[in-house]
N, C-alpha and C positions, 0 to 999 in steps of 0.2 A: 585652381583654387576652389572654384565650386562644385568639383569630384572632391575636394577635403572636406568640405562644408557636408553636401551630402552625406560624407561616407560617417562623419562624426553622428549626424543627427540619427542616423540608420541605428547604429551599432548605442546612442541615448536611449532609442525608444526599445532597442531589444531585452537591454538593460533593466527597462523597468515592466516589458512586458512580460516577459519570460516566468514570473510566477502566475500568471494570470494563465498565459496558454500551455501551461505545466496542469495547470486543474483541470479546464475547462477542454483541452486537447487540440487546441491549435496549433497546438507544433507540431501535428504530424505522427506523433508518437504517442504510444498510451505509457505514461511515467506512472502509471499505478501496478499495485502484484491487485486486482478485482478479481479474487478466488469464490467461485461459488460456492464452495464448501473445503474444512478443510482437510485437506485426504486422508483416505482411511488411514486409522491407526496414527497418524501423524504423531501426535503427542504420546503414546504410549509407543512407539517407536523412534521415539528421538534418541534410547538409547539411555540407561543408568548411570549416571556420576557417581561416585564419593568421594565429596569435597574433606582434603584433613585441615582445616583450617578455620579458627572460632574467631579470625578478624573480621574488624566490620566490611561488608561485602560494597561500601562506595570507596574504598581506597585502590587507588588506581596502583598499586603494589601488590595486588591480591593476587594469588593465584591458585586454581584447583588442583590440586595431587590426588596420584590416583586414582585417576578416573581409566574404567575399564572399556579402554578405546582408541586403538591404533596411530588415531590422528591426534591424541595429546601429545605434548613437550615440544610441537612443531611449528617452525612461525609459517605464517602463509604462504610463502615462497616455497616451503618444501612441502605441501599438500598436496594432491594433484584431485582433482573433479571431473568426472566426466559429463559434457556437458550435450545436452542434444541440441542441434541448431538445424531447423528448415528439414529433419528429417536424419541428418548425418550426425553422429557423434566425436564428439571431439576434446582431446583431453588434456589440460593445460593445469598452470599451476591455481591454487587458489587464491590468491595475490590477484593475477593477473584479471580471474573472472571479479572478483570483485571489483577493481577497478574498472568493469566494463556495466556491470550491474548497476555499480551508483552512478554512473553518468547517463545511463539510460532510463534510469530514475528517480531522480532529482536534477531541479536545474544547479547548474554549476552555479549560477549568479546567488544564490542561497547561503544564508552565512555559512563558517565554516565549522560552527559547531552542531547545525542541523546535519550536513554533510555528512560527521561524524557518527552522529546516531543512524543516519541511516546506513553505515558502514559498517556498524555494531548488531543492526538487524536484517542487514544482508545475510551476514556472517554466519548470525544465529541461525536463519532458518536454513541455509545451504548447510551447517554441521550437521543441524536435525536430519534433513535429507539424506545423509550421508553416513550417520549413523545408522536409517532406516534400513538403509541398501545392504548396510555388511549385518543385519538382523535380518535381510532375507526379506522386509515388507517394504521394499520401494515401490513405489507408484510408477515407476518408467520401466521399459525390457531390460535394456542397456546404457543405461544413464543417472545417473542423478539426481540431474534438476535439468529444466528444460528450457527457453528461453521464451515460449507462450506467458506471456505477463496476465492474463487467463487463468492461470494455473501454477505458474512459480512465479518468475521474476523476467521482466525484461531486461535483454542485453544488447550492448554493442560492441563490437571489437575495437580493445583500447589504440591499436594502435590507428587504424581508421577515424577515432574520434579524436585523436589529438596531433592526427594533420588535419584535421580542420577547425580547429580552435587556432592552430598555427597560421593558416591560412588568413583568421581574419581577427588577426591580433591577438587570439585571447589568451596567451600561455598563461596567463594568470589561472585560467578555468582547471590548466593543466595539473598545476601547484595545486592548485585546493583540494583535487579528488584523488590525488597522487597521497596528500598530507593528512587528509581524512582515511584513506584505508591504512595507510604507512604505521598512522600515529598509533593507531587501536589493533596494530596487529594481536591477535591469536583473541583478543574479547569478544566475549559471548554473553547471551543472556540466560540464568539458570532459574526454576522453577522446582522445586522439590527436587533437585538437583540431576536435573536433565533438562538439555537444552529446549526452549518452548518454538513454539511455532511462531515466530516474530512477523504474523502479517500487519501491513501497513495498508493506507489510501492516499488519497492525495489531499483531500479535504472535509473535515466532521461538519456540520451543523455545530450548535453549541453544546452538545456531549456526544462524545464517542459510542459505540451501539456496543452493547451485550455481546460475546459470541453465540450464545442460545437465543436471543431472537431473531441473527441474522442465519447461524447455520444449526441451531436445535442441539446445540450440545454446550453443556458446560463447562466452560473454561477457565479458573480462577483468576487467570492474568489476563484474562482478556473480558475486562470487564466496562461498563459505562462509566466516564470521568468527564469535568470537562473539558472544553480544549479552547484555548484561547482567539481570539479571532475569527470564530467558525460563524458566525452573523454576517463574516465580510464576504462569502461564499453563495451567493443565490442567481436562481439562474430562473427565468421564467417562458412556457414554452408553450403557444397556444397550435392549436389544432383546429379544426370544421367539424362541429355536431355530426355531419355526414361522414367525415375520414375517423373520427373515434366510435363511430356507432362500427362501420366497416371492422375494424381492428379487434374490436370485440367483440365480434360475431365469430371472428374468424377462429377467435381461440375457443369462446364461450357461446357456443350455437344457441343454447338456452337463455341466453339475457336475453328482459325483455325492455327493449330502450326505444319508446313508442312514447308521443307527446311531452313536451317542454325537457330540454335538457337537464333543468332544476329537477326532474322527478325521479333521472335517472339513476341517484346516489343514496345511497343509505348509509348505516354504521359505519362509524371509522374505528380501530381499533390501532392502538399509537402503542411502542415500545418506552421503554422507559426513557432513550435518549429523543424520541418525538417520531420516529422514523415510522412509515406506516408497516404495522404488520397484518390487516386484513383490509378490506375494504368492500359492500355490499354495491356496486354495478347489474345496475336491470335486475333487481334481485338475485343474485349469483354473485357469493363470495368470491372475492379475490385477492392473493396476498399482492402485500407489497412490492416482493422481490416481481413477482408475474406482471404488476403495474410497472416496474421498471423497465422490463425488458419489452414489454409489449410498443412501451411510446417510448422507448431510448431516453428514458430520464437519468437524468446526472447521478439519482439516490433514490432512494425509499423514502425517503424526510419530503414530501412533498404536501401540497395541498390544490385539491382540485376544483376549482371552481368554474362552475356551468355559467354560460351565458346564453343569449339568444341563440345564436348561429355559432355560438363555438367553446370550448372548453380550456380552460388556463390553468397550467399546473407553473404554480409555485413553487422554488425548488431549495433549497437548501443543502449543501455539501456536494460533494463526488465521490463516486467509489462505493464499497464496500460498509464505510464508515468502521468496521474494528480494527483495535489495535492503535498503532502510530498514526496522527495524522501529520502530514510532510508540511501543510500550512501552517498547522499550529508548531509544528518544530518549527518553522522560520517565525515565528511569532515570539516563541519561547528563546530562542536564540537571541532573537533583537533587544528582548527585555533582562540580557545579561546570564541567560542561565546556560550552562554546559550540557553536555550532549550525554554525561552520566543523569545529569537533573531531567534531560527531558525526556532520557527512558524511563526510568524513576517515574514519570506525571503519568506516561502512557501505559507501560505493561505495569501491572500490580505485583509488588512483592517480590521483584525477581531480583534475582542475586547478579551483579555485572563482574565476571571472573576473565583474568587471562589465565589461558590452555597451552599456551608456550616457556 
């Protein structure tokens, strides 16, 4: 009896932690695509559409004709991707990768209409990919997409993940990520009618970031909006005067961060969603992204505040911040809206079409 008792309270608290250490990364796995930039040519080799169709582009009976590109008229099961893993390539159907995609990134326990969209922006950026490769500008030798969540998309292997949802009760987790890619087979997201680059994070601040502030290029769908619930994301992370002078020496030989910690800080320069894009340390500019990586902050949406003996960065979001945010989908979701509505909130203007 008190192995039931346990096992129930285990498997309450995983329940309600699991969007917490989905952000924040305590599960062990990075559930975010945190692309530093996004690859070359990506968007202008996503490859030309032409859509013949003047219906409204949210009816989920849409479809694009005509488009010149091998992998139209095909449902997911008959696609096949070449996928790199740990260095090996290996080449499965597109069904398959995506069911292993959105389990590696998104928690299961998330409604099932976030699910959804993120099964819609899986889709979209592996077609993009995959378009690039038979145009000759992929970013991989011999592959595709790759499973560095770094750089594309993390994955797991579906059938490894659901012996162990089996394992510990959870076939329900099975159904949902099975019925999220199933339901939206062959949808995509279009933009001047080629698939866009559907990057996502795990968590915005109170608006989503620019692609040109975070990677210097202009993106029309990938713009600042806000996103719901992004206030409930903060994370606060102090240091030693001594361990942050250290850190930025090491990159910045030239700061000069000599008496009161207070003296060390200058100009802040904010993007329009709040995220820092410059910041003056010991007099020596520094961007955002550099402050990021330098103290493993959650985001660029920070605020640094000096103390006697130590330095507190306030923090706000995870990830990337452009594109989709995975919280505010489970945010949006909970307040009733579909998974067409909540690409609709996040990518701008983009047309949701089935290619099957």
């Amino acid at each position: 009896m008190k192995k039931l008792i346990i096992m129930a309270i285990v498997l309450t608290l995983l329940t309600f932690l699991l969007p917490v250490m989905a952000v924040w990364g305590m599960s062990g796995e990075d559930r975010e695509s945190d692309v530093d930039v996004i690859p070359e040519n990506a968007v202008e080799a996503a490859g030309t559409v032409t859509i013949d169709s003047d219906e409204d582009s949210t009816s989920s009976t849409n479809t694009a004709k005509d488009i010149d590109s091998p992998l139209t008229g095909k449902a997911d099961r008959e696609i096949y991707v070449s996928v790199e893993i740990d260095g090996r390539v290996e080449t499965m159907t597109l069904q398959y990768y995506l069911l292993g995609v959105v389990s590696a990134e998104m928690p299961a326990s998330y409604p099932t209409e976030a699910l959804k969209a993120q099964a819609v922006a899986a889709r979209t950026y592996t077609y993009s990919r995959m378009l690039a490769a038979l145009a000759g500008k992929n970013v991989h030798d011999s592959a595709d997409v790759c499973t560095n969540p770094g750089h594309c998309k993390a994955y797991i292997d579906w059938e490894q993940q659901t012996d162990v949802w089996e394992e510990i009760g959870r076939t329900d987790y099975i159904d949902k990520i099975a019925d999220a890619v199933m339901s939206t087979d062959g949808e995509v997201m279009l933009y001047d009618s080629k698939p866009i680059v559907a990057v996502f994070h795990a968590a915005s601040g109170d608006y989503t970031e620019n692609a040109k502030d975070i990677w210097g290029s202009d993106v029309p769908y990938l713009v600042s909006v806000e996103s719901p619930n992004g206030a409930d994301y903060k994370k606060t992370i102090t240091i030693s005067a001594e361990e942050f002078q250290e850190m930025i020496y090491n990159e910045y030989p030239d700061a000069l961060l000599t008496g009161e910690p207070s003296e060390w800080f200058g100009e802040i320069v904010r993007t329009q969603a709040g995220g820092v894009e410059s910041i003056i340390v010991g007099g020596v500019e520094v961007t955002g992204k550099e402050m990021r990586e330098i103290f493993d902050l959650p985001s660029t949406n920070f605020d640094a505040i000096p103390k006697k003996n130590t330095i507190v960065f306030n923090t706000k979001g995870y990830g990337h911040c452009v594109g989709m945010s995975q919280y505010g989908a489970r945010a949006l979701a909970l307040k009733g809206k579909n998974y067409r509505d909540i690409l609709h909130w996040y990518y701008t203007d983009v047309d949701i079409r089935k290619l099957t």
